[in-house]
N, C-alpha and C positions, 0 to 999 in steps of 0.2 A: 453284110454281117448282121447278125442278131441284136437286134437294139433292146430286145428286154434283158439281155445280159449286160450290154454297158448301162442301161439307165440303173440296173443294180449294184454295179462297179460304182457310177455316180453314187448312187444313195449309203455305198458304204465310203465313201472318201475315198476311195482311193487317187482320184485324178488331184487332190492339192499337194502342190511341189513345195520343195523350201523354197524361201527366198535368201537365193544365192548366188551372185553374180558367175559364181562359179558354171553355174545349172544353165545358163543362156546359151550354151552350145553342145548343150546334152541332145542327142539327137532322137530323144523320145518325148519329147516337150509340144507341146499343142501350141502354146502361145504362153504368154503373161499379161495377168489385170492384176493391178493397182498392186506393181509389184512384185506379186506372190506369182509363181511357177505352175501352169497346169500341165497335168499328164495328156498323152493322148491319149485317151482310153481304148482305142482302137488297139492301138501297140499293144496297151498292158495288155489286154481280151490278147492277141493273136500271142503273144509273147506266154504267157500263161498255160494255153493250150500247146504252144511247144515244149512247155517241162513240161504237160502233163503227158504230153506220147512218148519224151524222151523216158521219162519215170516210171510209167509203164513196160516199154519195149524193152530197158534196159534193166528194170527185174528180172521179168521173163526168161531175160539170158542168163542172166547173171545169179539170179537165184539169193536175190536180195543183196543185205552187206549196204545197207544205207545209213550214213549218220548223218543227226539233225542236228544243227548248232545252233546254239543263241546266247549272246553272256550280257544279254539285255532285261531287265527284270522285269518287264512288263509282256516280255516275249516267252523268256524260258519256260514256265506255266506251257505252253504252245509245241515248242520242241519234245519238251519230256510228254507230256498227252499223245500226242500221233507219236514219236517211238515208241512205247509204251503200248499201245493200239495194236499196233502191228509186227511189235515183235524184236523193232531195231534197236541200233544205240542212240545214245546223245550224251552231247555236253555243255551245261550251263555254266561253268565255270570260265575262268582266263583260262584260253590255249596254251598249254604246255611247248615251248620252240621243242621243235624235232619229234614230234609224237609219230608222225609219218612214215619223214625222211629218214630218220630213224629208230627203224621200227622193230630192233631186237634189240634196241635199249629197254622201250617201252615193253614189250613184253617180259625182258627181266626186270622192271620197276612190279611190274605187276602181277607176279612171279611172288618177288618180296611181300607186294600187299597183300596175297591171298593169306602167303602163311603168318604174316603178324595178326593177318583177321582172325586163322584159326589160332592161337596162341590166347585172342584176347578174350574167345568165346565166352570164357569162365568169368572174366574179370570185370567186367563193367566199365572201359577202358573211358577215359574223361581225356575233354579236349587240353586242361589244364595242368594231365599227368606226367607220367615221366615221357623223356624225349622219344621213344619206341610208337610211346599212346601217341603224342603230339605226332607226328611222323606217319602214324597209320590212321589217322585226321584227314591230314592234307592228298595221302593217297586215292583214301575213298574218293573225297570230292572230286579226284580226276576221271577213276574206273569206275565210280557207282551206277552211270550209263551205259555201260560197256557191255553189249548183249556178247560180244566175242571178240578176245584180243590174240583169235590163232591165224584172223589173213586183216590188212588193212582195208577199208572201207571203199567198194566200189562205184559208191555216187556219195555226194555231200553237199546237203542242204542245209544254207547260211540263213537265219532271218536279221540276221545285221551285219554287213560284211565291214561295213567303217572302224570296227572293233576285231577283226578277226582278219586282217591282212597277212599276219603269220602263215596264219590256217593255209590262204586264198594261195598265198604263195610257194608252199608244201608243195598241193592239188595239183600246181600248174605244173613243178617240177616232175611230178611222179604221173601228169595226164591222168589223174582223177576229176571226172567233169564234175562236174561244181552247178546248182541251180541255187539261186540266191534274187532276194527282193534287192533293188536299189533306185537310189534316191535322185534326183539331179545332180547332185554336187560330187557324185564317188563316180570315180575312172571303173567303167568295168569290163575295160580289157583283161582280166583279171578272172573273169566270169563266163564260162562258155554257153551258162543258160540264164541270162537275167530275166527281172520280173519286173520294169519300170513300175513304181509307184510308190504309195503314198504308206512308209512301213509307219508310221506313228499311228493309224488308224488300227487300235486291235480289232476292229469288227471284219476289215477287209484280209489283216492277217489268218485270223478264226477262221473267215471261209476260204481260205486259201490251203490252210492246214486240212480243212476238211475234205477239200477237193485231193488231196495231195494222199490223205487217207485212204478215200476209196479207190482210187488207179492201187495202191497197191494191194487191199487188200483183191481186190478184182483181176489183179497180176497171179497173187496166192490162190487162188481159186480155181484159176487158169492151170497153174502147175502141179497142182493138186490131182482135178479131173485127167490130165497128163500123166499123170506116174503111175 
């Protein structure tokens, strides 16, 4: 294996685990000093490179329909940038239950929000207004990521799943694979593509988003010279 790519992984943290008694039977753990939980960085490198062929291969087919989640505020800044980038959705906000599973709810929720947006065009509509204003508030912050709410989302990448169990549990029901960072301490049975490591560190999340950037647009280029 490439060791200028792990001693980079090192240099961005990724390999420090929490310290969680929980984390001692996490089967991506290197060891533990004075405590604190290390990664293997092996894993995370080889684990890493399996979302990034599955994220690739599985544009290619699929022709995009990726959402990025994060309802972590040092993270969403990251979600919204790479959708944004390349085209897809995301949501920074608390998961709505049933946004999925039930998913011609969510398109008539969203249905309703487009036309109170065109309604409010003229108005200048304030979070503080009447109950319509207040109400087409709380809609945006769901669909304002929302590149297309005409099929549900064919891959879904978590940067904090500890917060997004809802979500995780949608995915698993409807077999929407799922790529997502985690930590020691989270079960991620839950998860068909994890990322073991170190999600407090934003510099290894950053290059991780970056990486995650170019597979796709490199998928769209692909499909591109194809049509």
């Amino acid at each position: 294996m490439n060791t200028t790519y792990l001693k980079h992984l090192f240099k961005l943290r990724a390999h420090i685990g929490p310290k969680s008694a929980a984390a001692s039977d996490f089967g991506f753990l290197f060891g533990t000093k004075h405590r604190q939980n290390i990664f293997d960085l092996q894993k995370t490198f080889k684990y890493l490179l399996k979302a990034c062929f599955f994220l690739f291969q599985s544009y290619s087919t699929t022709r995009g329909r990726i959402l990025f989640v994060s309802t972590h505020p040092k993270l969403d800044y990251l979600a919204k940038k790479t959708a944004l980038a390349v085209g897809e959705s995301y949501v920074i906000e608390k998961w709505t239950s049933g946004t999925l599973t039930n998913w011609r709810e969510t398109q008539k929720a969203y249905k309703f929000y487009t036309s109170i947006k065109a309604s409010q065009t003229q108005s200048s509509p304030s979070e503080t207004g009447t109950r319509e204003q207040r109400l087409y508030f709380q809609l945006k912050k769901r669909f304002v990521g929302l590149a297309s709410i005409h099929h549900r989302p064919n891959l879904i990448v978590v940067l904090n799943p500890k917060s997004n169990r809802i979500l995780l549990n949608e995915a698993k029901i409807l077999h929407i694979p799922v790529i997502s960072f985690v930590e020691g301490d989270f079960n991620s049975s839950l998860i068909p593509y994890p990322i073991p490591c170190n999600t407090k560190s934003y510099d290894f999340m950053n290059f991780c988003m970056q990486i995650f950037m170019r597979c796709i647009k490199k998928a769209q280029n692909s499909l591109t010279q194809a049509s």
